[in-house]
N, C-alpha and C positions, 0 to 999 in steps of 0.2 A: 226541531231543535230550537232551544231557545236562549238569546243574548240580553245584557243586561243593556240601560239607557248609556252607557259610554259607546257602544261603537259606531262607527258613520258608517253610513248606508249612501249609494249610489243610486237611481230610480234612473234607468232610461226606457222611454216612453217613444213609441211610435207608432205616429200620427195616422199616417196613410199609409200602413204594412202592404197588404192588394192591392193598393194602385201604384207603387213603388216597385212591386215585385211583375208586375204588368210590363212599368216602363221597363224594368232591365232584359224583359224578354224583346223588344225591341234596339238595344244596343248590341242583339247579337244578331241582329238581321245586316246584310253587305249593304252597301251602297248600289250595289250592281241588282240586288234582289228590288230595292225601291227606286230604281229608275225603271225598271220593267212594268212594276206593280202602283199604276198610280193611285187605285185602292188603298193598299199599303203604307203609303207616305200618307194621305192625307189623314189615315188613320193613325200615327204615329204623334200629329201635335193637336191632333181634334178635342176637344171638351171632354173627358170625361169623367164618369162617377161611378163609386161601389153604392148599389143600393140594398136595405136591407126591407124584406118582405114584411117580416117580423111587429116591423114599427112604422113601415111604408115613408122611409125616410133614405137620405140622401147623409152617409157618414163618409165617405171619402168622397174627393173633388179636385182636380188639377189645376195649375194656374190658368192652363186656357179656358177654363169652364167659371172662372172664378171673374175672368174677364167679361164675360157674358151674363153676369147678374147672378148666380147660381151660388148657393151656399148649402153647406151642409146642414141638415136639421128640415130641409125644404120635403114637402113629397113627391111622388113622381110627377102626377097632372102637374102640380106649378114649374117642376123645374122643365119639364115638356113644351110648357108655353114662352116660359122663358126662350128656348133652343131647342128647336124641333127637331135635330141633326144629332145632338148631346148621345152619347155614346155610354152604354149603360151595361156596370156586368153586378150580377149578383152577388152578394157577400158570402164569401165561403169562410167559416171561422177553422176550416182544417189546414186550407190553404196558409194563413197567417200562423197556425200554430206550428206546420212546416218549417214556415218562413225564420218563425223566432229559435228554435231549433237548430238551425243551424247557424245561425246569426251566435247563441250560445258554446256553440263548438267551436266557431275561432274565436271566440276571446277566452275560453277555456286554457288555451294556448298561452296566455299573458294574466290572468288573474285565476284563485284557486275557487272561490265561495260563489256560484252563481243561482240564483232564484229562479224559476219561469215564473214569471205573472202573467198566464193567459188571460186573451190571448194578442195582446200588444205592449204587453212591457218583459224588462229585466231589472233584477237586482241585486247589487255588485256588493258585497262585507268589502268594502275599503280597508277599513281599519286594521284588518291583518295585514295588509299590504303595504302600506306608507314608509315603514322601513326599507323594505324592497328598494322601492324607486326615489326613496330619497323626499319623501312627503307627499303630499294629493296633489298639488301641481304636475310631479312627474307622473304619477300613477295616470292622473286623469288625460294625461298628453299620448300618452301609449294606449289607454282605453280610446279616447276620440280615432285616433289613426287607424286602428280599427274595426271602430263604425264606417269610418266614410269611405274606407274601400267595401262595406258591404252595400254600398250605394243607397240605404237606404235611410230616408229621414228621422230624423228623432229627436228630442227634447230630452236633457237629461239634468238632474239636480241631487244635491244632497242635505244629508239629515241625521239626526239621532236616533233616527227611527224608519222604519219603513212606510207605515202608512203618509209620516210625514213631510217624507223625501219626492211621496207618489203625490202627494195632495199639491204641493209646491211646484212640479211637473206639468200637470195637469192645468193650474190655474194660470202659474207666471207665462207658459206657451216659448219660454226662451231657458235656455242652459244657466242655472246658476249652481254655482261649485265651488265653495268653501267648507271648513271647518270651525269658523267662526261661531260659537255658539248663538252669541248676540245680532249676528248677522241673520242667522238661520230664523228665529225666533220673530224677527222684526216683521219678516218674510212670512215666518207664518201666520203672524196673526190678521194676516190683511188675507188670507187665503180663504175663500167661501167654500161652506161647508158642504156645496152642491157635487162638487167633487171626489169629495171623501167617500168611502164604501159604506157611511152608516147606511142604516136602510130609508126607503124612500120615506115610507110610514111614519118612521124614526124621525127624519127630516122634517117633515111639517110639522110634529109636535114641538119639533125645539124652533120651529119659526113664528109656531105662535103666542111665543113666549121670547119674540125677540134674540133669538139668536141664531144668526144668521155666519159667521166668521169663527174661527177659531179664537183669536179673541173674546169674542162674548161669551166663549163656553169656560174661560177663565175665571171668567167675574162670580163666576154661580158653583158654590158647592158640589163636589164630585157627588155627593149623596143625592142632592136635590135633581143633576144631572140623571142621576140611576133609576130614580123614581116614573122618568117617562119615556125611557127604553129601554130594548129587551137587552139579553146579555150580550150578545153580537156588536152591537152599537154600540156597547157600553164599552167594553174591550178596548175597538178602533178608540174610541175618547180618549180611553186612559193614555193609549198609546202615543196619539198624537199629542197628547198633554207631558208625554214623559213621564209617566207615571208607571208604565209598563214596559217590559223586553217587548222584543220582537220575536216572532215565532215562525220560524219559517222551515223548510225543506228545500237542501240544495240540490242542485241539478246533479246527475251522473251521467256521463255519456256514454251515449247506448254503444254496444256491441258490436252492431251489424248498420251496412248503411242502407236507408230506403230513401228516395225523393222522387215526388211525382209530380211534373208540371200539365199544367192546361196550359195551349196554342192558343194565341191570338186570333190566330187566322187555320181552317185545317189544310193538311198537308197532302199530297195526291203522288208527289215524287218522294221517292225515298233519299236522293239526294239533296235538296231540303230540309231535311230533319238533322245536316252536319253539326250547323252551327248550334242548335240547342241541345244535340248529343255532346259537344264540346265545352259545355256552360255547366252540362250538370256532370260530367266527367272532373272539371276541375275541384268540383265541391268533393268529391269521389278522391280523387288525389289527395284534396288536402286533409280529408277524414282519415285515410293511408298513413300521412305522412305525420300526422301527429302521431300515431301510433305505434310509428317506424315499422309497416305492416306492406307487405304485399298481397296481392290476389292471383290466384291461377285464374276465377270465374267470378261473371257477372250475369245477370239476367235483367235483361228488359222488356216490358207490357207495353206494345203500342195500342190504344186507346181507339178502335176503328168504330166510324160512324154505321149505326144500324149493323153492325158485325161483331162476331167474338172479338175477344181480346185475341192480339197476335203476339206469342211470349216466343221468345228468342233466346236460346243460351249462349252466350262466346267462353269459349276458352284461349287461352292462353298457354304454349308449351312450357314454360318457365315464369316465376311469380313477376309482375310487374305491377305498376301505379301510377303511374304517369299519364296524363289523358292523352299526350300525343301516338303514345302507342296502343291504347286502347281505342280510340280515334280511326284510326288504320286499319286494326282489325274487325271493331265493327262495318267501318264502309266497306271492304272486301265482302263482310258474309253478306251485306244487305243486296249490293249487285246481284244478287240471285234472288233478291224476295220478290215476289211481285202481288200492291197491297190491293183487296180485292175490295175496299172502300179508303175514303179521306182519314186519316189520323185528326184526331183534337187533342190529344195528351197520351203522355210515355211515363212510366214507371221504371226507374232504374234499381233494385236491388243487389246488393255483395252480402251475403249474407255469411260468410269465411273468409277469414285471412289467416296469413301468417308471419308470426316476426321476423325484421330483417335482421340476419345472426352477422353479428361482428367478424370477420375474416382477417386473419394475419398471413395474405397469400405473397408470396414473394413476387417482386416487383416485377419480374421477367415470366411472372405463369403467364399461360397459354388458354387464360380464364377470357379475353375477348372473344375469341374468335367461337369458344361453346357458345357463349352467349348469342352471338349474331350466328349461329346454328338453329338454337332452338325459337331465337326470332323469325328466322325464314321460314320453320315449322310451324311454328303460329300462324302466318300469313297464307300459307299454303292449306291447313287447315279450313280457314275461314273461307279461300278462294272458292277451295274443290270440294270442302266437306270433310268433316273429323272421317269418313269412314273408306278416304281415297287414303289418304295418309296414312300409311303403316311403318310399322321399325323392324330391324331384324335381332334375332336372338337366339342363343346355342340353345339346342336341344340336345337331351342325352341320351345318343343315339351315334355309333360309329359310322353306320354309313353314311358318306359324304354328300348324298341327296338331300338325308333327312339330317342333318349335322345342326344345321341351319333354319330359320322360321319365321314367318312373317306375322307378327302381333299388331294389335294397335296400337296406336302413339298417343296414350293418354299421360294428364299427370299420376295417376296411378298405379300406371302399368311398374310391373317388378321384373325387369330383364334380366335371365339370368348371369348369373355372374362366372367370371374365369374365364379359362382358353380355351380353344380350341382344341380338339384331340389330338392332330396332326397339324404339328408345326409346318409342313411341306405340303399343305394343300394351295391352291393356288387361290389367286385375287378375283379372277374368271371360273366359273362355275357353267359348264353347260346343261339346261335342262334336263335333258336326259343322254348317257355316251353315246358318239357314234363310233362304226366302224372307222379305225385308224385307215387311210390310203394313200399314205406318204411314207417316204422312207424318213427313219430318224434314228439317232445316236442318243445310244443307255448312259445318261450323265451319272442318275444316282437310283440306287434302288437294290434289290426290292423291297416293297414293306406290306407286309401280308394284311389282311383287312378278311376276317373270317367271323361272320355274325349278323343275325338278324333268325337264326331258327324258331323263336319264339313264335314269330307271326307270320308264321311259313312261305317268308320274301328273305330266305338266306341270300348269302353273296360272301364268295370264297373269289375274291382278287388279288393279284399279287402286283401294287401299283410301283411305277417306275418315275421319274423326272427325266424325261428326255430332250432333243435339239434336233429342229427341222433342219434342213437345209439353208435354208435363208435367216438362222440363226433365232428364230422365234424358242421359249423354253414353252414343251409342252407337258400336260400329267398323263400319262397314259400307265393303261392298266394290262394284264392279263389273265384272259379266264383258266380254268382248270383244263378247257379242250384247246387251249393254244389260240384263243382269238380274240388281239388284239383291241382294243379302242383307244379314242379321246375323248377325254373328261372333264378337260380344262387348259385353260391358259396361264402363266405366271407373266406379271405386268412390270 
């Protein structure tokens, strides 16, 4: 899609995506976990860096590792000799592209127009927004608040343009956010053009010819500019010159939710894996709850070392989205797993939901108590097994054995619907009749029960409601040869 040079543009930028998304797997470890684990703790404030293989360089780096000489851009041998202890994980650019991803789904919640600029930036259309909130100061007040509950670092600024909101990002390393044109521009022209996406190639041709800043590329002819780069670079030019729209594709969020984390450390107990099942549940919830969506099912991949994947499905008896109820039911079913190697990483998938329908139930319905029904079904589920768990349901069948039937308790299951055939059958069902061998008094009856010859188990009875003597109501029956049984109880 593409916009004209009036609208501002937001560029947030961040820095250290993976080693930010590192540290938060560590704010969900107890305090009780890291007084046990002194591995643990010291691995929590230790030096570390993302390295990338690629370039055999050092792009992410923490403040403790920044204290120890260590800088990004370094290679491994230097930064090894630097700190021989320095704590090293590989760059994964999927991991970051996860990261930003959902980073774009809650602010989706507060702005309409969002960018992905893999795989460490975002980019915000402001300008339809400033009415909203009352101009860029508010807008940008409700965007920051934001960020910094998704814990993760970022630099962010703006522009008339995209390339030149990101080039401003990039160079200044601090937040600047105005609408100022003359502001914006000042700023720009002190920004080096090593930043920008022209190409690299691109780049040393316009350096050796002295232009190094966006500024310099002012002074020189857009023509004479186009004459020593390709069309790509030339574009970026125009654009960061204001000369061009921006052209971009916004974000649409996905459908279904997927989030995969890698473990700091691997996992051997399945009670251990709470607290990171309760990190990536809440991102699960709140995917839900924008959507005003429930799920009956979820499915999770734990990640075992030198072993299959171990994939787990939970259900749910009634739609839910809240992690502390999915929380619950996954530790129930997992008391039973037992993992036959260490977990390093879990895959959580919902790949279904459905919308939560507006109800006009009256104040006094009797709608808690289903619910905390079908909740206890879920838990009993997950406890014993979807396949302990059964419901009952009419059958259409007169005889008062087969009246009745045991199904499974799925959310799919279609229980039949209506009455029962006989109103005066009782609460108690015995297995099978026995001989009556009490004496009792005919309260009410008879009511004849003639059928079943199809499947040549007739039964011609002629049932009564009777009274023991010690006042108990019983169902008793009798047969065509005059011999009595009991059948059941009334409660």
């Amino acid at each position: 899609m593409q916009f004209d040079t009036q609208s501002l543009w937001l560029y947030i930028y961040f820095p250290s995506l993976q080693l930010d998304l590192i540290q938060k797997q560590y704010t969900g470890i107890t305090e009780h976990d890291f007084a046990h684990t002194s591995e643990l703790r010291a691995k929590k404030n230790a030096p570390q860096a993302i390295y990338q293989s690629s370039s055999n360089q050092l792009i992410q780096i923490n403040n403790a590792a920044k204290v120890k000489g260590i800088k990004c851009g370094m290679g491994l041998a230097k930064a090894s000799l630097l700190y021989g202890d320095l704590q090293i994980f590989e760059y994964k650019r999927s991991l970051e592209e996860n990261a930003l991803e959902q980073i774009a789904q809650q602010l989706y919640i507060v702005t309409s127009d969002i960018v992905l600029a893999h795989p460490n930036g975002l980019i915000l259309r402001a300008q339809n927004m400033l009415n909203l909130y009352g101009g860029l100061a508010g807008y940008w007040r409700v965007i920051e608040y934001c960020l910094i509950k998704t814990n993760y670092r970022f630099i962010a600024s703006a522009a008339y343009s995209v390339h030149a909101a990101k080039l401003i990002a990039l160079h200044s390393k601090q937040h600047f956010i105005t609408k100022d044109r003359s502001k914006i521009q000042h700023i720009l022209d002190k920004c080096s053009l090593a930043y920008s996406d022209i190409e690299p190639k691109d780049l040393q041709k316009l350096a050796r010819v002295g232009m190094h800043t966006v500024k310099d590329l002012r002074r020189i002819p857009s023509a004479e500019v186009a004459g020593r780069v390709n069309r790509y670079s030339m574009n970026t030019i125009n654009e960061l010159l204001g000369l061009a729209p921006s052209k971009v594709k916004f974000y649409q969020p996905p459908s279904s939710f997927h989030e995969t984390i890698e473990l700091l450390y691997e996992i051997e107990n399945t009670e251990k894996l709470r607290p990171i099942l309760t990190h990536t549940l809440r991102n699960l919830a709140q995917f839900l709850c924008i959507r005003n969506a429930r799920t009956l099912q979820i499915k999770i991949d734990f990640l075992q070392r030198d072993a299959p994947c171990l994939s787990l499905t939970f259900n749910s008896a009634l739609p839910i989205y809240t992690h502390l109820d999915w929380i619950e039911i996954i530790s129930l079913k997992l008391e039973s797993v037992t993992l036959i190697a260490p977990i390093y990483g879990l895959s959580l998938h919902c790949e279904k939901h459905e919308t939560t329908q507006a109800s006009n139930d009256d104040l006094f319905a009797q709608r808690s108590s289903q619910i905390a029904g079908l909740s206890l079904i879920s838990r009993l589920m997950s406890k014993l097994g979807e396949s302990k768990v059964q419901g009952l349901s009419y059958a259409q069948d007169f005889r008062p054995e087969r009246a009745n039937q045991l199904v499974p308790f799925t959310s799919n299951t279609k229980k039949v619907t209506g009455v029962g055939f006989n109103h005066d059958q009782p609460g108690i069902l015995l297995t099978s009749p026995e001989v009556l061998t009490q004496q009792v008094s005919i309260i009410k009856g008879p009511e004849r029960i003639n059928t079943g010859w199809w499947d040549a188990q007739a039964i011609i009875r002629d049932y009564y409601i009777g009274q023991s003597q010690n006042g108990q109501r019983l169902w008793i029956y009798k047969t065509p040869n005059d011999q009595w049984y009991l059948h059941g109880f009334f409660t």
